[in-house]
N, C-alpha and C positions, 0 to 999 in steps of 0.2 A: 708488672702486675701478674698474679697467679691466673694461668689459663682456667683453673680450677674454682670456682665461685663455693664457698662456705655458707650454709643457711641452717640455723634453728630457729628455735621461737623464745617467748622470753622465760620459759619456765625452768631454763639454764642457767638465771641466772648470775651470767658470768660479770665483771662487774666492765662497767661503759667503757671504760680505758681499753680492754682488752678487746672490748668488740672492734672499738677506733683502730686500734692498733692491728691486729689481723683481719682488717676488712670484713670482717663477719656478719654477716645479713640475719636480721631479727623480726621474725612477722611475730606480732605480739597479741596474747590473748587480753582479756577484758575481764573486768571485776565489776560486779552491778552492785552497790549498795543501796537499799531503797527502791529501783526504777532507775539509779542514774548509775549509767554507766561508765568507768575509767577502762582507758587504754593503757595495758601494763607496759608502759614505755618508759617510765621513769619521771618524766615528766608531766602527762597527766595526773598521776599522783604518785607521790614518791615513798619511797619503804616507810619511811616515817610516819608520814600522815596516813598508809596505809593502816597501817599499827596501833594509831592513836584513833581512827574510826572505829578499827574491831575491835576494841574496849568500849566504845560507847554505843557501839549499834546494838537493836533489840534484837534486831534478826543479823542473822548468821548471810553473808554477802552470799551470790552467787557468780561461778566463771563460767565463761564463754570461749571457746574454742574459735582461731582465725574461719572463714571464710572460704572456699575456693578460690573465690575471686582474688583474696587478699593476697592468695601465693602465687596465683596469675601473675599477676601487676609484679610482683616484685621477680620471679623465674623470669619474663618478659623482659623485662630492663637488665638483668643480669647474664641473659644469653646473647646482648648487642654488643659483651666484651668479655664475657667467657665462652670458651667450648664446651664444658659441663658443670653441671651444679652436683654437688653432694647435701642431703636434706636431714639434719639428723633432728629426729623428734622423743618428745616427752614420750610415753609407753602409751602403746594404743586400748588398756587395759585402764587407761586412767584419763584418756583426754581423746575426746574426735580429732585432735590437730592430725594425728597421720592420715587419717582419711579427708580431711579439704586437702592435703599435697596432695594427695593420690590423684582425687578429681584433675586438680589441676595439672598434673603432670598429664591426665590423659585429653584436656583439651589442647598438651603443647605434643602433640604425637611427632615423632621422629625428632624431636630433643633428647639429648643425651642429660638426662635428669637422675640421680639415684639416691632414692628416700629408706632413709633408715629407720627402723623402730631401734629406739634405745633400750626398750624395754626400764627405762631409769625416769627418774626428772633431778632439779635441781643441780646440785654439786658433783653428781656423779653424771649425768647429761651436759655440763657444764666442761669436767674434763676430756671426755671425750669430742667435744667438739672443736677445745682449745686445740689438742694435738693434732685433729685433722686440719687446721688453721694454721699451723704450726707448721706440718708437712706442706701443705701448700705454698706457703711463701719460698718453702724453703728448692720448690720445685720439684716433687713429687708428684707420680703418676696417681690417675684415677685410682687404679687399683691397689696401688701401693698404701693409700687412704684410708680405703673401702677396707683393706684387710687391715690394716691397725686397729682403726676404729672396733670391728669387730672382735678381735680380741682381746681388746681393753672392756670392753661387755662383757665377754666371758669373763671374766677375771675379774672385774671391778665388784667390791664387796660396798656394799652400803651399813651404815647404824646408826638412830636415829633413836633420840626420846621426846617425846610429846607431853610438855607438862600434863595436859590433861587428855583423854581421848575421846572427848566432847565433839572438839569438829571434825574429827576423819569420821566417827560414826554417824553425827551430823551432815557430812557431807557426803556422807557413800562411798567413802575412799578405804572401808578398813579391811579391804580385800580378805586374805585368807586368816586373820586376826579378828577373827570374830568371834572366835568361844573367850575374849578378854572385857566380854560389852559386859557382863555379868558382875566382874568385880570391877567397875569403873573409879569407885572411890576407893578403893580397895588398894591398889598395885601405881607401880611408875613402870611400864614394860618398855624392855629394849627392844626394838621395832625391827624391820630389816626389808628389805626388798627382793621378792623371787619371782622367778618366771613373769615380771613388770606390775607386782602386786603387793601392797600391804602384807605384810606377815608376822607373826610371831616368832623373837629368838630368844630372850629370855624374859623373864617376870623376878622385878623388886620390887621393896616395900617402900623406899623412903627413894629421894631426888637423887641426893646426894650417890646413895648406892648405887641408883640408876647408872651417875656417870663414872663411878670406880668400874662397874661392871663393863662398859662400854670400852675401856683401857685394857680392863682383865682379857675383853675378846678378840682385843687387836692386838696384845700378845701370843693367841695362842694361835691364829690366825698369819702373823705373821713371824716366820721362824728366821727368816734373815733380812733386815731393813735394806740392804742393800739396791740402790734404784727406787727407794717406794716414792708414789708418787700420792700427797695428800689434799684431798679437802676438807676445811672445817666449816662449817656456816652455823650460824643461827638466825633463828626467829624471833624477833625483839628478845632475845635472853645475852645481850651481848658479855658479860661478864661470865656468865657459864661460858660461853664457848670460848673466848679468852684463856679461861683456867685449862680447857680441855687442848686448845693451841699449844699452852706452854708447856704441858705433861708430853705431848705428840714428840714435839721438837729434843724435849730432853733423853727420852725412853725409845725414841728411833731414829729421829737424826737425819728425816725425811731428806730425799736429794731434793723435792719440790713439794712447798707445799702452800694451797691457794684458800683464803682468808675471804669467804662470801655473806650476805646477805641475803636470805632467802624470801623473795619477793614478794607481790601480792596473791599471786594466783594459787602457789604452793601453799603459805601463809593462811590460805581462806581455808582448806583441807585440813590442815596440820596445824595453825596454833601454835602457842605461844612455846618453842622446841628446841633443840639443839641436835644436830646432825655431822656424819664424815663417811669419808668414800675415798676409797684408796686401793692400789691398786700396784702391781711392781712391774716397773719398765724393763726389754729385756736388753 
């Protein structure tokens, strides 16, 4: 076992196998529909039936951020067999999850604890936590980690279309993309992630163009596929990202590339969408 403990939360999400399999510790946020609350664990309730609620609720769900406590309890238990934890989170621009580790890291004082802002979520918080997962088994120092991780952030480009932009405006997530509320019926804009915020990268007219454009930017984007390392997910649009998988694979030839489901919590912000995150290993 890695002296090295691996933790995010589940807005990663990475799919269950991969958690089993590199040991990865997941303190999970919560989705309230109505007053009742699910624990995004998969279990409480699953991508599906998450999906099939946000079609028929009236009101638009709301998430909750873990706890202190929650990251206590779990730090707690995972320093009785590791020497340190690495903590990598959703963007603190987009969720309180980094500040309950923070707390908790400051009631576990002289624990060798080290919490990362992703400034990401999803598929791009997802690989980056796989390969610090990765290095750990693989017997990798703290820091040796620490700096990967971080420069997989640096580098790591996000693109994302949101059939509609109903619930990121609804839900307060449309960070720096906010001169787009204006034409909502209007446009399918290709989304992007900066400084760990909603943003603006391009603006079409129809879906479809949305995701030619999305191919169009990770050509220009990426000049030699050599090492690239890919995510695709969707949000209940699994045939779009299908289509947009097998363009990836044929037009760059990914050395890896990771096939996700994007959860409930992202899902409550973002709607019904298709997304990728990629990035070139050196």
């Amino acid at each position: 076992m890695s002296k090295i403990a691996i933790v995010t939360d589940s807005t990663a999400d990475l799919p269950v196998e991969l958690y089993k399999k590199y040991n990865i510790e997941v303190v999970p946020l919560s989705v309230i529909f109505e007053e009742k609350a699910y624990v995004d664990d998969r279990i409480d309730i699953t991508i599906e039936q998450f999906y099939e609620k946000l079609k028929t609720s009236k009101k638009l769900p709301t998430t909750t951020q873990p706890s202190p406590a929650d990251f206590k309890n779990v730090y707690s238990k995972l320093l009785e067999s590791h020497e340190s934890i690495i903590s990598i989170h959703i963007s603190k621009k987009m969720s309180g999850t980094i500040d309950s580790a923070t707390l908790a890291k400051k009631d576990l004082e002289g624990k060798d604890i080290e919490i990362i802002d992703s400034e990401a979520t999803t598929m791009a918080l997802g690989l980056m936590v796989l390969k610090a997962a990765q290095l750990a088994e693989a017997g990798a120092s703290k820091e040796e980690i620490v700096k990967t991780v971080l420069d997989i952030k640096s580098k790591i480009k996000t693109l994302f279309i949101p059939h509609t932009l109903e619930y990121l405006k609804k839900g307060g997530r449309i960070g720096r993309a906010k001169g787009l509320i204006a034409s909502l019926l209007e446009i399918k804009p290709l989304l992007t992630l900066r400084l760990g915020e909603v943003s603006q990268f391009k603006t079409t007219r129809r879906w479809n163009q949305a995701k030619s454009e999305l191919i169009s930017s990770m050509q220009e984007m990426v000049k030699d596929a050599g090492n690239l390392i890919v995510s695709v997910a969707d949000a209940d649009l699994n045939e779009d990202a299908d289509e947009l998988e097998s363009k990836i694979k044929e037009l760059f030839n990914p050395k890896f590339l990771l096939r996700i489901k994007i959860g409930p919590v992202v899902g409550t912000h973002l709607g019904p969408g298709v997304a990728v995150a990629f990035y070139k290993e050196q």
